[in-house]
C-alpha positions, -999 to 999 in steps of 0.1 A, spaced: -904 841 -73 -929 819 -87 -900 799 -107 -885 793 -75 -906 777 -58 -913 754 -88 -877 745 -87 -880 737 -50 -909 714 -53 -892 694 -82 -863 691 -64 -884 677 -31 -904 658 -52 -875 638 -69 -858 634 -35 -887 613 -20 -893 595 -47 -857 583 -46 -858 577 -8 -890 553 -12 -874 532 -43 -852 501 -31 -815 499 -41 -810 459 -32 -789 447 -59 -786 410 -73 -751 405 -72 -748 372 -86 -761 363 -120 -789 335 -126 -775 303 -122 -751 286 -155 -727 257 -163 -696 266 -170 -669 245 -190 -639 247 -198 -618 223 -222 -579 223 -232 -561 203 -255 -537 205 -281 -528 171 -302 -492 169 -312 -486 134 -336 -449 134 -324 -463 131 -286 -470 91 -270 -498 107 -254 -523 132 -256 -538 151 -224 -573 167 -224 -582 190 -193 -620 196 -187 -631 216 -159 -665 233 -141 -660 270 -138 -677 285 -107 -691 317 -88 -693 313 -53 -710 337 -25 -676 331 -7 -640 348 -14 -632 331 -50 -596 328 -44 -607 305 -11 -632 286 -32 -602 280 -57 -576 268 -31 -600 245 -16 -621 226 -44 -606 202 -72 -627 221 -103 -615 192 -127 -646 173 -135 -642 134 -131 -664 106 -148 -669 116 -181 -671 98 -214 -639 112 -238 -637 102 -271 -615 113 -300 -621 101 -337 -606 100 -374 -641 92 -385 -631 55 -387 -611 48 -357 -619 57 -318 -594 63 -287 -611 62 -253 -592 86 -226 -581 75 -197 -592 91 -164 -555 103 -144 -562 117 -113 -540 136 -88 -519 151 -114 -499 179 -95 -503 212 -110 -473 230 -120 -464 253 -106 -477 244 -72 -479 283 -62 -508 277 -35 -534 297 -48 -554 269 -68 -558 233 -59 -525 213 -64 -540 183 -77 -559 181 -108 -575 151 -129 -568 148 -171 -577 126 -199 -556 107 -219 -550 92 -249 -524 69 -257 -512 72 -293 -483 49 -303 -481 27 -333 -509 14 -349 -526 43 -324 -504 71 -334 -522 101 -346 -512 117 -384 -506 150 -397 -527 161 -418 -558 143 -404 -586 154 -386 -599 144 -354 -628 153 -334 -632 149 -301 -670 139 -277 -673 146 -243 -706 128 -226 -718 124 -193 -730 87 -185 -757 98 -164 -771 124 -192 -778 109 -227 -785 149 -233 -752 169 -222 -724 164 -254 -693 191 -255 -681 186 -293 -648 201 -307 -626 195 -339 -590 203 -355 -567 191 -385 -536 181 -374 -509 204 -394 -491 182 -423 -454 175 -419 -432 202 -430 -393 201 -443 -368 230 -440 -358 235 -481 -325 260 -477 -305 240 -451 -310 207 -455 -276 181 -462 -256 184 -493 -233 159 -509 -194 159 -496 -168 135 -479 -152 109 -497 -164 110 -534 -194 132 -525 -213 98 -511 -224 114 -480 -241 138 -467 -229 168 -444 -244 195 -426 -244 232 -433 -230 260 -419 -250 283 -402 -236 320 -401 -258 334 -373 -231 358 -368 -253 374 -398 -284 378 -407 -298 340 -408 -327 334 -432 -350 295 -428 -372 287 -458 -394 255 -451 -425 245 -467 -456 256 -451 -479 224 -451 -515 231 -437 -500 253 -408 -522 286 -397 -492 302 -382 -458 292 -368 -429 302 -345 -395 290 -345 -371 281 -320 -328 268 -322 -310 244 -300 -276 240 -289 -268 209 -271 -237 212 -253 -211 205 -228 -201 229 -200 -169 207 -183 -183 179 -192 -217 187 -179 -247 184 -207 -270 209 -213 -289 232 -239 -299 263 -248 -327 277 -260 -334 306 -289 -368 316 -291 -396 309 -295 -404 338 -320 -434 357 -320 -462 339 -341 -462 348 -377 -485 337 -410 -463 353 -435 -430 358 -445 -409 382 -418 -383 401 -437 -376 375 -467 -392 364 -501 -395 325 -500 -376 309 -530 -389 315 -566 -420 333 -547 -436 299 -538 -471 299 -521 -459 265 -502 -432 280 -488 -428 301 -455 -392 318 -452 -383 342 -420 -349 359 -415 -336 361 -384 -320 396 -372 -279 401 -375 -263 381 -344 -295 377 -322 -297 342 -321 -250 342 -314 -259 367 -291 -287 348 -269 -266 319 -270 -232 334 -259 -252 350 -224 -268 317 -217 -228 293 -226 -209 327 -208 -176 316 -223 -148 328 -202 -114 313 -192 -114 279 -176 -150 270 -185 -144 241 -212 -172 244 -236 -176 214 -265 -206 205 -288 -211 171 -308 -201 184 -342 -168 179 -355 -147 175 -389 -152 138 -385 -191 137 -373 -200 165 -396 -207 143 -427 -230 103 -425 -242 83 -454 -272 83 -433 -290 114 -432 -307 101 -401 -275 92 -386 -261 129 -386 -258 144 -354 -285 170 -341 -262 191 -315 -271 224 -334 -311 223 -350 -339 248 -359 -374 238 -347 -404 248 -367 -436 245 -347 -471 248 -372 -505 254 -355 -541 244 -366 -563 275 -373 -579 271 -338 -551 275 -319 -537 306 -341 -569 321 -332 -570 313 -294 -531 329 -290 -545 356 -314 -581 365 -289 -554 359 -259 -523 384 -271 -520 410 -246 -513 431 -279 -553 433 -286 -575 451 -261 -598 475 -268 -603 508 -248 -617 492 -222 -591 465 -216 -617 434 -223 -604 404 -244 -622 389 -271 -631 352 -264 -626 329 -287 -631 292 -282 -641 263 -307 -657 240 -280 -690 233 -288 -720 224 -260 -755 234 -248 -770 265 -254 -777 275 -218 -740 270 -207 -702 291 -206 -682 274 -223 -646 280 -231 -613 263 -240 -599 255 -273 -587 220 -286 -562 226 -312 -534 207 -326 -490 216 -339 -466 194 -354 -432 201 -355 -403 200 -383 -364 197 -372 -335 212 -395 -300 197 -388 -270 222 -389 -239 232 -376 -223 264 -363 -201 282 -389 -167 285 -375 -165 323 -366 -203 311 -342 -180 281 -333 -150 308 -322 -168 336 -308 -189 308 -285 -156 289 -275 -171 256 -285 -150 225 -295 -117 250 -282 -120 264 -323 -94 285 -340 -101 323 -351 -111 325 -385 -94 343 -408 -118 363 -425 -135 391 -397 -152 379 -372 -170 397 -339 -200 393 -318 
């Protein structure tokens, strides 16, 4: 009996003391900047766009907050630099945001850079890029990234032919097989590739799109010649690039369906002069930006569905900062459709081959 009533008064005891402690609870954290800074430099681009904005916590609904307020941050100092030369952004304001859903602020303010000519920005280069306030010698945001080097595809490129072998002409691609691109890797991290088809649909222009692959590093299903460490290759899967482009050109009967490439445009002296109807992208990215699509793939969460966050924006050490500046560059392989792709798509009203041929 004696037990019991022990029990009791332990279980009295603890229920007062619970009743006399406060449960207020601090919802909101202490007080922090927060920053956020995008920008990827692309040397084929005119002009280069920075975004910088404040992040906030309000005591209000967040979505309302959001709708309301313009969170881009005007009146700053942006600077990007080789190390010997300088560009100073340009402040735009009242960029509309795409898309213009409702649910954030449609207007927006960026920085520019204007990079033409003697301005243009090089691959292979690095550039670093300052963010001041003019009003605070003490607030800096600091960021950096090498500008991928130029890359060449080395399995497709033009081989001798017309008239004595003195020009140039474009190869086949069979992407009614398996379709394998070798190009040399440069300073990339990672890449993805893409393939265009410019055509005519009764006498209408447009293109269509394969891709872009999924990101890749290394090799995907191919050796690159000789086993060169320069060298990325990546084989593309039996008829799912014809396949993506025959649902988006939907031959059927009276739709007239033509592309640019023909006996007599199929060959140039000029390399540069051959047309670019049917081409394979390459798209390299800085380290930074690998990283930042790596921390952001939907493929890696852990158990409790949290992100890593990765960002190489750099600022003061009682502030949230996030963002990335990276920076791609982009190689472009001229071919042409072999003539069972040509057939099966309808293009340029082509002749069965004779050799099999099916999608």
């Amino acid at each position: 009996m004696k037990i019991y009533i022990y029990k009791l008064w332990v279980v009295i005891l603890t229920s007062s003391l619970i009743a006399s402690c406060s449960i207020d609870v601090e919802l909101n954290a202490p007080e922090k900047d927060i920053w956020a800074v995008f920008g990827t430099l692309n040397p084929k681009d005119s002009v280069q766009n920075i975004r910088i904005s404040s992040g906030y916590l309000p005591e209000s609904n967040a979505l309302d907050y959001a709708r309301e307020n313009d969170l881009s941050v005007k009146g700053l100092n942006v600077v990007l630099s080789d190390g010997v030369n300088q560009w100073k952004a340009t402040e735009v304001s009242d960029i509309v945001k795409e898309p213009e859903d409702g649910i954030f602020y449609p207007f927006t303010t960026i920085y520019q850079f204007h990079t033409t000519g003697a301005n243009a920005l090089i691959p292979g280069n690095t550039y670093s890029l300052r963010i001041t306030k003019p009003d605070n010698a003490d607030f800096e945001l600091i960021a950096s990234t090498s500008i991928p080097e130029d890359m060449t595809f080395q399995n497709i490129s033009p081989v001798p032919g017309g008239p004595g072998g003195q020009q140039r002409c474009l190869r086949p691609a069979a992407i009614e097989g398996e379709y394998k691109l070798e190009f040399s890797k440069g300073t990339g991290a990672s890449y993805e590739l893409r393939v265009f088809l410019d055509y005519k649909e009764n006498g209408v222009s447009k293109t269509a799109v394969y891709g872009p692959t999924a990101m890749f590093s290394e090799n995907f299903r191919c050796n690159a010649g000789g086993g060169s460490s320069s060298s990325r290759c990546y084989t593309f899967r039996e008829k799912i690039i014809l396949q993506s482009l025959y649902n988006q050109l939907k031959p059927e009967a009276g739709k007239i369906l033509t592309y640019g490439l023909t006996e007599s445009t199929r060959c140039n002296v000029n390399v540069n002069d051959l047309p670019d109807d049917f081409r394979v992208e390459v798209t390299a990215m800085d380290q930074n930006l690998a990283n930042y699509r790596l921390a952001n793939d939907p493929k890696y969460l852990d158990l409790n569905t949290i992100r890593p966050e990765y960002s190489n924006i750099n600022g003061p050490e009682d502030a949230v900062i996030l963002g990335v500046l990276g920076s791609i560059n982009t190689g472009i392989g001229k071919v042409r459709l072999s003539s069972c792709a040509e057939y099966l798509l309808q293009l340029n009203n082509a002749r069965q081959p004779n050799e099999p041929c099916e999608l």
